[in-house]
PDB file of N, CA, C and O in Angstrom:
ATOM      1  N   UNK A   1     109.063   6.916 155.076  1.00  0.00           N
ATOM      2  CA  UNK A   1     108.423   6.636 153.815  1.00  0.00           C
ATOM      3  C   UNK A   1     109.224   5.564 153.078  1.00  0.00           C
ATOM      4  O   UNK A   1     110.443   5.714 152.998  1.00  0.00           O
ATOM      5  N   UNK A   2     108.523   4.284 152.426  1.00  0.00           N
ATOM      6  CA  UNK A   2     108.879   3.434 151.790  1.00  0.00           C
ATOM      7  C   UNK A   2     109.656   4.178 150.015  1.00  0.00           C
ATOM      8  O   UNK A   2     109.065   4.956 149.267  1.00  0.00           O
ATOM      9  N   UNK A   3     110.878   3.676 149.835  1.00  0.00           N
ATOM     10  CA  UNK A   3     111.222   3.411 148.578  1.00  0.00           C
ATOM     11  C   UNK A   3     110.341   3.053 147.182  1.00  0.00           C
ATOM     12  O   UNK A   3     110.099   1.876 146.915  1.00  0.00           O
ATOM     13  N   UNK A   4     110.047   3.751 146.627  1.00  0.00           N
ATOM     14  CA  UNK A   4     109.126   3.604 145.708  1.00  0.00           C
ATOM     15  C   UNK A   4     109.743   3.253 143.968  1.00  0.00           C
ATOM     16  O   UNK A   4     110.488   4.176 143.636  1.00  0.00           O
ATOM     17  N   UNK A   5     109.627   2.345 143.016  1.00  0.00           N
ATOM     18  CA  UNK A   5     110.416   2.499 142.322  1.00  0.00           C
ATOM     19  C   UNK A   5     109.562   3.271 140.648  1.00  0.00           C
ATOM     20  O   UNK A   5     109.931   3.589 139.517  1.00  0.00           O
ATOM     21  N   UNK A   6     108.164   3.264 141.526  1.00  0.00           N
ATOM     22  CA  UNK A   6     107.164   4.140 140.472  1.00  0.00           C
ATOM     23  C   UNK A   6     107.852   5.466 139.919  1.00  0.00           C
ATOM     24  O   UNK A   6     108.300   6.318 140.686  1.00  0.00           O
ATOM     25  N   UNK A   7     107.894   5.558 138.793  1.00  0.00           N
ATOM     26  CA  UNK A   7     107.767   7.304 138.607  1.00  0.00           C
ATOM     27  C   UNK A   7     106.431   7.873 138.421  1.00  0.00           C
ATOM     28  O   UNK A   7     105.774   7.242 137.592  1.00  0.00           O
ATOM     29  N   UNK A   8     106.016   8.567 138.782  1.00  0.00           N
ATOM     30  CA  UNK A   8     105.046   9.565 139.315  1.00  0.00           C
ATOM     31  C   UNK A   8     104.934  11.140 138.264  1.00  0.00           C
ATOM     32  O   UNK A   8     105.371  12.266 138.500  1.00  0.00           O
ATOM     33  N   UNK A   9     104.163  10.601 137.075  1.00  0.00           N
ATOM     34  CA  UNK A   9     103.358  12.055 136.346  1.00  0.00           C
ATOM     35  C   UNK A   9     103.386  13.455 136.889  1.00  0.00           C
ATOM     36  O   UNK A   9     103.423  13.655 138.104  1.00  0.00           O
ATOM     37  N   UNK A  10     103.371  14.206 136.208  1.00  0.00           N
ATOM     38  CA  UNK A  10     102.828  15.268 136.822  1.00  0.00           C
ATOM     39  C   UNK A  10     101.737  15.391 137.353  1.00  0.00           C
ATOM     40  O   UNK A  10     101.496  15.904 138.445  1.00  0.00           O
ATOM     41  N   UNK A  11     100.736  14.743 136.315  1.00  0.00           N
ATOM     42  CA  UNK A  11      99.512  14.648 136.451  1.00  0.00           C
ATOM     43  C   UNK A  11      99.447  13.516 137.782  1.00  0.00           C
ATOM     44  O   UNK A  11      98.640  13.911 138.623  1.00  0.00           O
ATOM     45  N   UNK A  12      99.840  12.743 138.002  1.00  0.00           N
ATOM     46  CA  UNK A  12     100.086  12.147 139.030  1.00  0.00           C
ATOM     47  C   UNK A  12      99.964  12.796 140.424  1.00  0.00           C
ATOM     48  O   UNK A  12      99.256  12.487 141.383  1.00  0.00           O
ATOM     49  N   UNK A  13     100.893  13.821 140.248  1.00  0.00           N
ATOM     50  CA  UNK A  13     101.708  14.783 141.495  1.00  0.00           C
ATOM     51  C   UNK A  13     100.221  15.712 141.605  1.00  0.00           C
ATOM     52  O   UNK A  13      99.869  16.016 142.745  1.00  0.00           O
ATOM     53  N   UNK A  14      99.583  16.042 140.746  1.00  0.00           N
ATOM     54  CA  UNK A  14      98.719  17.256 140.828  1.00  0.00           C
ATOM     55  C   UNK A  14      96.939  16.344 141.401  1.00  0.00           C
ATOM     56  O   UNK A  14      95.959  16.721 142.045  1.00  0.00           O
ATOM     57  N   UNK A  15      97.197  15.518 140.960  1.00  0.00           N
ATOM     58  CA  UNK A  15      96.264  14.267 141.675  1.00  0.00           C
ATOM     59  C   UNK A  15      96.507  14.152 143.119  1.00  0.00           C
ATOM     60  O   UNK A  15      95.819  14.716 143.970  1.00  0.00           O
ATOM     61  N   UNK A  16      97.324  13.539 143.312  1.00  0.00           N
ATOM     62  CA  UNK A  16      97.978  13.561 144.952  1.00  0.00           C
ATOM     63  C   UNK A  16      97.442  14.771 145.504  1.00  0.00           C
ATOM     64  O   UNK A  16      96.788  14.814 146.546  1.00  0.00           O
ATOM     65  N   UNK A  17      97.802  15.979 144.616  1.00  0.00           N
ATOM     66  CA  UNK A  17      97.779  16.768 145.371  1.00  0.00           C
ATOM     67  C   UNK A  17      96.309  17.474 146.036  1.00  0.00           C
ATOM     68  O   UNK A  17      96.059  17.909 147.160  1.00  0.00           O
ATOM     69  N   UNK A  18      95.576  17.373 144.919  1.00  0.00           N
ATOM     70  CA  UNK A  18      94.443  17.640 145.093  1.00  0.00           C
ATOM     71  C   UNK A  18      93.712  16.877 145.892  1.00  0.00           C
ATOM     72  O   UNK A  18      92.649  17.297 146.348  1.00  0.00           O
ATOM     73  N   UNK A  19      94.295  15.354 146.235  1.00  0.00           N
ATOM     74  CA  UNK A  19      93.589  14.653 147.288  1.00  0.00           C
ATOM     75  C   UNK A  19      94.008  15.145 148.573  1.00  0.00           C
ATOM     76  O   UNK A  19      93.143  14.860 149.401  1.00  0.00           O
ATOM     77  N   UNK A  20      94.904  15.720 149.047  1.00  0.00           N
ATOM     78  CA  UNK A  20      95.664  16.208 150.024  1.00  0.00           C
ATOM     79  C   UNK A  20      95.312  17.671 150.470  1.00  0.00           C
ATOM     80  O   UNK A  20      95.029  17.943 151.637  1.00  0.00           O
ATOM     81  N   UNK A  21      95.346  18.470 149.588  1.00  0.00           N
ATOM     82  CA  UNK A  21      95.369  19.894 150.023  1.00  0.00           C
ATOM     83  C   UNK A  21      94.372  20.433 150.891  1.00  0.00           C
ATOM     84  O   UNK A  21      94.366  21.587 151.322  1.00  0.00           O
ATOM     85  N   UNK A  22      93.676  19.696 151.087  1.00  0.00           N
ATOM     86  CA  UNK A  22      92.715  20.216 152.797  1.00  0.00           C
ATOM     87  C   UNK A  22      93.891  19.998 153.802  1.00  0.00           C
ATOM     88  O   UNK A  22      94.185  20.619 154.823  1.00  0.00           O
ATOM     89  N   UNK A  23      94.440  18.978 153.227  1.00  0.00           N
ATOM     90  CA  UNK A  23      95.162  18.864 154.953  1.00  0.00           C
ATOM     91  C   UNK A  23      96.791  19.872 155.142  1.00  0.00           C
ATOM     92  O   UNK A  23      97.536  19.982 156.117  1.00  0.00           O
ATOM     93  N   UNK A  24      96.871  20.484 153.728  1.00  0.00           N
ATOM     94  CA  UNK A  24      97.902  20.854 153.850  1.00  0.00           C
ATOM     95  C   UNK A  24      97.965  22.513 153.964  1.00  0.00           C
ATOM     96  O   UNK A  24      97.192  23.299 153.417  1.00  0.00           O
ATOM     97  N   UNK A  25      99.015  22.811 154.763  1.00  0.00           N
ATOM     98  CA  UNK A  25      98.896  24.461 154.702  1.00  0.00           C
ATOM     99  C   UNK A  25      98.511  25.360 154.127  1.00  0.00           C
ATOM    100  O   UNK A  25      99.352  25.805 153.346  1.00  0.00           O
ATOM    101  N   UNK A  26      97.635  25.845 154.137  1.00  0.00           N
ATOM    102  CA  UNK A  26      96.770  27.092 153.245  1.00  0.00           C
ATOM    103  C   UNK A  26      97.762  27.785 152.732  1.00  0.00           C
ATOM    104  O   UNK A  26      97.444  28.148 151.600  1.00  0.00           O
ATOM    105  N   UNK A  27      99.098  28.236 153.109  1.00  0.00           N
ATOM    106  CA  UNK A  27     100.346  28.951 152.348  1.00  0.00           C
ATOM    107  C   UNK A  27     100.709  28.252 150.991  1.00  0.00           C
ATOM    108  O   UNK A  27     100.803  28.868 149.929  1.00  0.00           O
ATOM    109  N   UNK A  28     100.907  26.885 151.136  1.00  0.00           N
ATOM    110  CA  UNK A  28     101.127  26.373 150.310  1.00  0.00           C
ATOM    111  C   UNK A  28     100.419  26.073 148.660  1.00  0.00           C
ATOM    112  O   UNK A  28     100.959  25.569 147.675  1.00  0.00           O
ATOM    113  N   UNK A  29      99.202  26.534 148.815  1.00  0.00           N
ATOM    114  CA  UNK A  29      98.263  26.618 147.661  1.00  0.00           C
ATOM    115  C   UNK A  29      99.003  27.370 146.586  1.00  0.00           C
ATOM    116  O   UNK A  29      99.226  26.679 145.592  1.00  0.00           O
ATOM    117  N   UNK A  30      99.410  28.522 146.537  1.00  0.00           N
ATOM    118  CA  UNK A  30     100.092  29.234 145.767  1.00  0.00           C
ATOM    119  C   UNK A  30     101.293  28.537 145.109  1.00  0.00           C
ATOM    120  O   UNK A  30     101.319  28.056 143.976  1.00  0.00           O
ATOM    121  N   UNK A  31     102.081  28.561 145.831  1.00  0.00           N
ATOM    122  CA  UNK A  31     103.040  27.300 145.829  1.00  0.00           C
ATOM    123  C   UNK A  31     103.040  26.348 144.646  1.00  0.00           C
ATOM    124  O   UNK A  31     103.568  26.353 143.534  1.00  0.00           O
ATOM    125  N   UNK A  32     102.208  25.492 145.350  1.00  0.00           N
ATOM    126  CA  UNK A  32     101.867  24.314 144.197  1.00  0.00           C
ATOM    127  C   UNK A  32     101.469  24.839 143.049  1.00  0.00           C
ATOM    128  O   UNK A  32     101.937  24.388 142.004  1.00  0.00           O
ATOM    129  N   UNK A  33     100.192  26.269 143.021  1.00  0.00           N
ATOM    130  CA  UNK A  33      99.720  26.453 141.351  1.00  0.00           C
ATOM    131  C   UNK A  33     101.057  26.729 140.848  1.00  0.00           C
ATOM    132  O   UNK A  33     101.255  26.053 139.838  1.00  0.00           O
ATOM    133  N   UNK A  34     102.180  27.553 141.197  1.00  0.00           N
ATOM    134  CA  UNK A  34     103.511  27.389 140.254  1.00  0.00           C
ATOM    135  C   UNK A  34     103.959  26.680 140.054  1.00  0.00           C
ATOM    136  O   UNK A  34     104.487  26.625 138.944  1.00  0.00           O
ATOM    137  N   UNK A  35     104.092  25.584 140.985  1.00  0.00           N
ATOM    138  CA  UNK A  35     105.067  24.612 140.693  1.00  0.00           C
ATOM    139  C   UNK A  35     104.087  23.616 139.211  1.00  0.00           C
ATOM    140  O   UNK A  35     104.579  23.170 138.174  1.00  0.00           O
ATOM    141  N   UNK A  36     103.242  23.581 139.482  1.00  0.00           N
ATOM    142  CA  UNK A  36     102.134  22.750 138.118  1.00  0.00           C
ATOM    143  C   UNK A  36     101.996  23.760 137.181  1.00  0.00           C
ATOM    144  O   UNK A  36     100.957  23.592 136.542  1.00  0.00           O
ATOM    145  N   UNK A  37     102.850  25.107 136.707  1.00  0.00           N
ATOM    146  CA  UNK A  37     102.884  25.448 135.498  1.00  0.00           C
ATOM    147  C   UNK A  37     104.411  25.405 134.926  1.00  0.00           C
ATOM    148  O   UNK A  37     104.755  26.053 133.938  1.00  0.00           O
ATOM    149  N   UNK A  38     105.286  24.558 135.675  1.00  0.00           N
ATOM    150  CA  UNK A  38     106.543  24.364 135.260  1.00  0.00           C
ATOM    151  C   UNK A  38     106.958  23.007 135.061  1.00  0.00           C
ATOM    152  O   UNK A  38     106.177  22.094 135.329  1.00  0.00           O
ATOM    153  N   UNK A  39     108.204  22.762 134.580  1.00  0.00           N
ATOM    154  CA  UNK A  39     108.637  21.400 134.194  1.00  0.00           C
ATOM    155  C   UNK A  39     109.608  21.154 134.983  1.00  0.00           C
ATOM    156  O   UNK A  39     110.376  22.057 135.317  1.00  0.00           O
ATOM    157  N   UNK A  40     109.766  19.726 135.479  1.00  0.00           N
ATOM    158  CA  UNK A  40     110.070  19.168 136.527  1.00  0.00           C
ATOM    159  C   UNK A  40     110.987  17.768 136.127  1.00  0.00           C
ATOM    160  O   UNK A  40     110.829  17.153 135.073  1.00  0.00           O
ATOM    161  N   UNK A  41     112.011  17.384 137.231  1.00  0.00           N
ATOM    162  CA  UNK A  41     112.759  16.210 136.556  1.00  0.00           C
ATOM    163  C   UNK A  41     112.199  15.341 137.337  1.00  0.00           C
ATOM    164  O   UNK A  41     111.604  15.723 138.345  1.00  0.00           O
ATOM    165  N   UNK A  42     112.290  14.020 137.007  1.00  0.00           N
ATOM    166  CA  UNK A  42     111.481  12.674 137.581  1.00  0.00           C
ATOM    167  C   UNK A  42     111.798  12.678 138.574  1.00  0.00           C
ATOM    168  O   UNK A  42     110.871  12.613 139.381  1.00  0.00           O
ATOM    169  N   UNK A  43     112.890  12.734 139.030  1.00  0.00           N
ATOM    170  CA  UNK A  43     113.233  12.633 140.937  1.00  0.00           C
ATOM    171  C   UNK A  43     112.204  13.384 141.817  1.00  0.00           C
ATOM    172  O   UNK A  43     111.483  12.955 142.718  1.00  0.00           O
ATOM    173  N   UNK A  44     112.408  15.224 141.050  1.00  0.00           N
ATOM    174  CA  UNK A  44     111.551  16.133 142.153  1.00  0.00           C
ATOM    175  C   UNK A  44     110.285  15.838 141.886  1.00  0.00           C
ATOM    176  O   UNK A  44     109.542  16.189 142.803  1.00  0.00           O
ATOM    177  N   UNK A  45     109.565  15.164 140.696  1.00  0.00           N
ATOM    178  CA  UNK A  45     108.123  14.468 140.645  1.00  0.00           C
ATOM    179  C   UNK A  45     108.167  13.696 141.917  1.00  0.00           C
ATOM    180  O   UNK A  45     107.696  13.947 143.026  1.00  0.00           O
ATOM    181  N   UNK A  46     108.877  12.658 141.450  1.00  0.00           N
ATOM    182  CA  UNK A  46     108.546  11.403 142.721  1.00  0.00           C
ATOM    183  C   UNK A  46     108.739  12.061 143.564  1.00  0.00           C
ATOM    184  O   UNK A  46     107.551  12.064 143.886  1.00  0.00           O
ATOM    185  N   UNK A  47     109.365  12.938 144.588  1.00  0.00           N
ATOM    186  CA  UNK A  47     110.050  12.953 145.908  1.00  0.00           C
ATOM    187  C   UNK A  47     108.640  14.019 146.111  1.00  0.00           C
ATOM    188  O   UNK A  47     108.235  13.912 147.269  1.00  0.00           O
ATOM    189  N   UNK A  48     107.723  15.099 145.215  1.00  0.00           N
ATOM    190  CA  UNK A  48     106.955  16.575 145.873  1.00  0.00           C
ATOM    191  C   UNK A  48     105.476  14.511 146.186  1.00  0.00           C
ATOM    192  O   UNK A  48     104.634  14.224 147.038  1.00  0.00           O
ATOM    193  N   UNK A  49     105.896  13.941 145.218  1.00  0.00           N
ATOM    194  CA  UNK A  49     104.422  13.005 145.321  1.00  0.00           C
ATOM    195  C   UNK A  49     104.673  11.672 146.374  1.00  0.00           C
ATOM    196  O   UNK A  49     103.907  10.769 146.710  1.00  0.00           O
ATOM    197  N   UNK A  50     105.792  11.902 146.661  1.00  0.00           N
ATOM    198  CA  UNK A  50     105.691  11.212 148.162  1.00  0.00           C
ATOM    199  C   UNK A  50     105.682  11.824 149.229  1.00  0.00           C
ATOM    200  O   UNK A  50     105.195  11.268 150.213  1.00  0.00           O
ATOM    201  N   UNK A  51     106.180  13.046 149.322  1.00  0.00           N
ATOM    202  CA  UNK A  51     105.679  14.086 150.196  1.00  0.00           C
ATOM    203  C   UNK A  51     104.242  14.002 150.405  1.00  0.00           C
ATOM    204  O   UNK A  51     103.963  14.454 151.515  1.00  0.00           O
ATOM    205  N   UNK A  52     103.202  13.586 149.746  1.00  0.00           N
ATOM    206  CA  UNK A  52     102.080  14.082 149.534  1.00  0.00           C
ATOM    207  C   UNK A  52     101.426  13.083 150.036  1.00  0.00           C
ATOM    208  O   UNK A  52     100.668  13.198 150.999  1.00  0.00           O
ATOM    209  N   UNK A  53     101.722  11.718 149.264  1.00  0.00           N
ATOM    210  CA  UNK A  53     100.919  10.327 149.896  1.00  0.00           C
ATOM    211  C   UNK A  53     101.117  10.421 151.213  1.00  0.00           C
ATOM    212  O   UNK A  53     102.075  10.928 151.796  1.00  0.00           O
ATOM    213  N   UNK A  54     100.155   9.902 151.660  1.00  0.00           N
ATOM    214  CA  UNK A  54      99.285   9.793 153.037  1.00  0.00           C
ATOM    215  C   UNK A  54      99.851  10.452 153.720  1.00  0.00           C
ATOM    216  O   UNK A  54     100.471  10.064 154.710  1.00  0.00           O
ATOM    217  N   UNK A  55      99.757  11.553 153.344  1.00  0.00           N
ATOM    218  CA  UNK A  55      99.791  13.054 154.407  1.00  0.00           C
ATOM    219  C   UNK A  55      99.102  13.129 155.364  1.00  0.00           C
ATOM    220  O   UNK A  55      99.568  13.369 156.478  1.00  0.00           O
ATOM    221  N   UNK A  56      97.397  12.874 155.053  1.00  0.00           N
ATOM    222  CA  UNK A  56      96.744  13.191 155.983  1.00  0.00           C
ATOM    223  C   UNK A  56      96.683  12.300 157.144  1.00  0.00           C
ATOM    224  O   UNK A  56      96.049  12.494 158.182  1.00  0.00           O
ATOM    225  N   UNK A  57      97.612  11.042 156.762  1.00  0.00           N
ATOM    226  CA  UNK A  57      97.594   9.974 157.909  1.00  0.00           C
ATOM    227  C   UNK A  57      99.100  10.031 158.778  1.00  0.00           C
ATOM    228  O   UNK A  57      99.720   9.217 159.463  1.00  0.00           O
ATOM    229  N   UNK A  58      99.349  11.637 158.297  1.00  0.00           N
ATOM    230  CA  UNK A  58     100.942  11.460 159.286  1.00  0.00           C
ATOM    231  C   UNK A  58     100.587  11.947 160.159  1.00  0.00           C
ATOM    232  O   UNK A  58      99.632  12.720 160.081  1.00  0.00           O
ATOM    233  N   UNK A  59     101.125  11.725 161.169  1.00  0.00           N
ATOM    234  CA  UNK A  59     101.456  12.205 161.978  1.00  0.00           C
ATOM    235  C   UNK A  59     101.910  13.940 162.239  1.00  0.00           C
ATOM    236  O   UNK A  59     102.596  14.421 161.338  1.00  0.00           O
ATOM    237  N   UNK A  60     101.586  14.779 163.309  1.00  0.00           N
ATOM    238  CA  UNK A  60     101.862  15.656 163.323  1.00  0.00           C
ATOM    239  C   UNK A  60     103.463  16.160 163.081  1.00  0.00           C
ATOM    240  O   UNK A  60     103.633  17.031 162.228  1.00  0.00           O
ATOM    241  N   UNK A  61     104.410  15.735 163.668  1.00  0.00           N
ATOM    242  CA  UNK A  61     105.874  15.575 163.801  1.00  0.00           C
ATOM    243  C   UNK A  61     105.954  15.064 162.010  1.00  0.00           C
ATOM    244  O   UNK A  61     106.616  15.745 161.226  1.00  0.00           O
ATOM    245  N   UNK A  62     105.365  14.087 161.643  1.00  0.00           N
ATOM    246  CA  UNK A  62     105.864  13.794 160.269  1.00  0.00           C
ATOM    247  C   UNK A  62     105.197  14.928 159.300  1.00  0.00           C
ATOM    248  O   UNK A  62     105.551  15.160 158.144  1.00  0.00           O
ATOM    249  N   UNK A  63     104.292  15.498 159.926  1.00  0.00           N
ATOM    250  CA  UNK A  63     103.343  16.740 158.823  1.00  0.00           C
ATOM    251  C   UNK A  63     104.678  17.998 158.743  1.00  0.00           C
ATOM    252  O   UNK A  63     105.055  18.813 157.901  1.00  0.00           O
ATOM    253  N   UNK A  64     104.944  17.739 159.634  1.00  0.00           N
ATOM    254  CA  UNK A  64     106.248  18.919 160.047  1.00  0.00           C
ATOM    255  C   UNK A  64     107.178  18.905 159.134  1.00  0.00           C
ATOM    256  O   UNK A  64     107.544  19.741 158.308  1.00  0.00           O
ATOM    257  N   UNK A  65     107.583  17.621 159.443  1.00  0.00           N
ATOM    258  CA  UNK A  65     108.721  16.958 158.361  1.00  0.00           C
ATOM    259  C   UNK A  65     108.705  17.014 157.364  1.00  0.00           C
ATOM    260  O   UNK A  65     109.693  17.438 156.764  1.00  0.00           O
ATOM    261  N   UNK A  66     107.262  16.503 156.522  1.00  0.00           N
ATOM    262  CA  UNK A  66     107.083  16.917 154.981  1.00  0.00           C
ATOM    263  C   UNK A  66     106.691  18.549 154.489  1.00  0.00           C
ATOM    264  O   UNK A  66     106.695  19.048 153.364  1.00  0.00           O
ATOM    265  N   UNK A  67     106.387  19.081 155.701  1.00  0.00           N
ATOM    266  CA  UNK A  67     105.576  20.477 155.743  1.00  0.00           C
ATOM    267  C   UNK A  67     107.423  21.697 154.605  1.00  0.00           C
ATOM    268  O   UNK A  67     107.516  22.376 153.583  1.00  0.00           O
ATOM    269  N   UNK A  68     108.581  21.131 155.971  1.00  0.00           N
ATOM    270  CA  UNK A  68     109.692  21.908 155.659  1.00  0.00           C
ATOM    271  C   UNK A  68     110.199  21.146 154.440  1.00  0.00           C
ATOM    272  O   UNK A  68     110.470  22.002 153.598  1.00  0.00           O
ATOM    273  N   UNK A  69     110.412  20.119 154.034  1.00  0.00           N
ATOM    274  CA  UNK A  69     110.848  19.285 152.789  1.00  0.00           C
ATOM    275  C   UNK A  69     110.025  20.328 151.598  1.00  0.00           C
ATOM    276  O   UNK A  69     110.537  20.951 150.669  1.00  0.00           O
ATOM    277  N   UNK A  70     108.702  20.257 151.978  1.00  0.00           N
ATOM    278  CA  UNK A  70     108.098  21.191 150.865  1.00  0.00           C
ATOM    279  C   UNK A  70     107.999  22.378 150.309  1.00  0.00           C
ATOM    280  O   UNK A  70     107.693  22.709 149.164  1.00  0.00           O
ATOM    281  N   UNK A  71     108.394  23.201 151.578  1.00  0.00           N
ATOM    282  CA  UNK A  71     108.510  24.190 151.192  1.00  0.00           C
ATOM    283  C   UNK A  71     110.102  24.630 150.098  1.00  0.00           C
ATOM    284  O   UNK A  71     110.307  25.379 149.143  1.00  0.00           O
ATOM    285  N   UNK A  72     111.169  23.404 151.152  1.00  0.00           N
ATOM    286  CA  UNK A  72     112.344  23.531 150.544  1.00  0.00           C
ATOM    287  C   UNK A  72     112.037  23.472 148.465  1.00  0.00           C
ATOM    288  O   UNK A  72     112.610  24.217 147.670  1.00  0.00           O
ATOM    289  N   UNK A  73     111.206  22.590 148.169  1.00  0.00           N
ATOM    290  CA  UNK A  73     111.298  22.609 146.955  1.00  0.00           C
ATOM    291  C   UNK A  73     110.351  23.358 146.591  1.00  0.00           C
ATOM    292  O   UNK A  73     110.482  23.836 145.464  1.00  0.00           O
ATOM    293  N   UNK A  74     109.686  23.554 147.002  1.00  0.00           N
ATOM    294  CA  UNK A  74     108.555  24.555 146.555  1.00  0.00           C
ATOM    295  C   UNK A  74     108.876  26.010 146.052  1.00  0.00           C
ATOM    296  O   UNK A  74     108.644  26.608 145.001  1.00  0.00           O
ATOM    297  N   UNK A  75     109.666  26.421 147.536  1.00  0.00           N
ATOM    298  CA  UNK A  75     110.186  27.801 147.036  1.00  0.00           C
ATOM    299  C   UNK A  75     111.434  27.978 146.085  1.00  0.00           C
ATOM    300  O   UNK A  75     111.696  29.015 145.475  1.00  0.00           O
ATOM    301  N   UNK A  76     112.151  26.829 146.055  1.00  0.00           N
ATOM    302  CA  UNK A  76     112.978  26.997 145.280  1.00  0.00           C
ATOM    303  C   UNK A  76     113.114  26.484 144.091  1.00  0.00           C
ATOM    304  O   UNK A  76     114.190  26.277 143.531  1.00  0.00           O
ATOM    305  N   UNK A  77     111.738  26.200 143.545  1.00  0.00           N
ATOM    306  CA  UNK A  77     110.897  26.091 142.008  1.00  0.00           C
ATOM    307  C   UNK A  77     111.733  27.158 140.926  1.00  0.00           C
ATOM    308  O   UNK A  77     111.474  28.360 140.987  1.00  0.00           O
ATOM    309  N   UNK A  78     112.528  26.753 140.150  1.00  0.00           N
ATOM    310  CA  UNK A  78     112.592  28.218 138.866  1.00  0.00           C
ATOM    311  C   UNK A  78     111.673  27.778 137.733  1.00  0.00           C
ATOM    312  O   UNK A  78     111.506  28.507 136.756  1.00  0.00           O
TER     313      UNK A  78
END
């Protein structure tokens, strides 16, 4: 994934996300509704919304890759 020097909304992140979430693990639905009722620092914005861009055009091995990245922040949301 390219270096991005955008910062990325929440509303941003929850956009992404909603364009994405067919392709993404049915576990993960839950997930995300917590993580979009909490507050977040600009890094873990940008980094859950590049996770997200063109997901559905990764590759399996890279779905993998962003699959465990996500969960890493996902579950460990306070």
């Amino acid at each position: 994934m390219g270096e991005c020097n955008l910062d990325h909304s929440l509303e941003d992140v929850k956009s992404k996300y909603e364009s994405q979430s067919e392709y993404l693990p049915s576990e993960m639905k839950p997930l995300f509704e917590s993580f979009f009722t909490k507050e977040h620092t600009q890094e873990l914005l940008n980094d859950v919304f590049h996770l997200l861009k063109k997901y559905d055009l990764s590759s399996n091995e890279e779905r993998e890759t962003r699959n465990r990245r996500l969960y890493m922040v996902l579950q460990n949301v306070k």
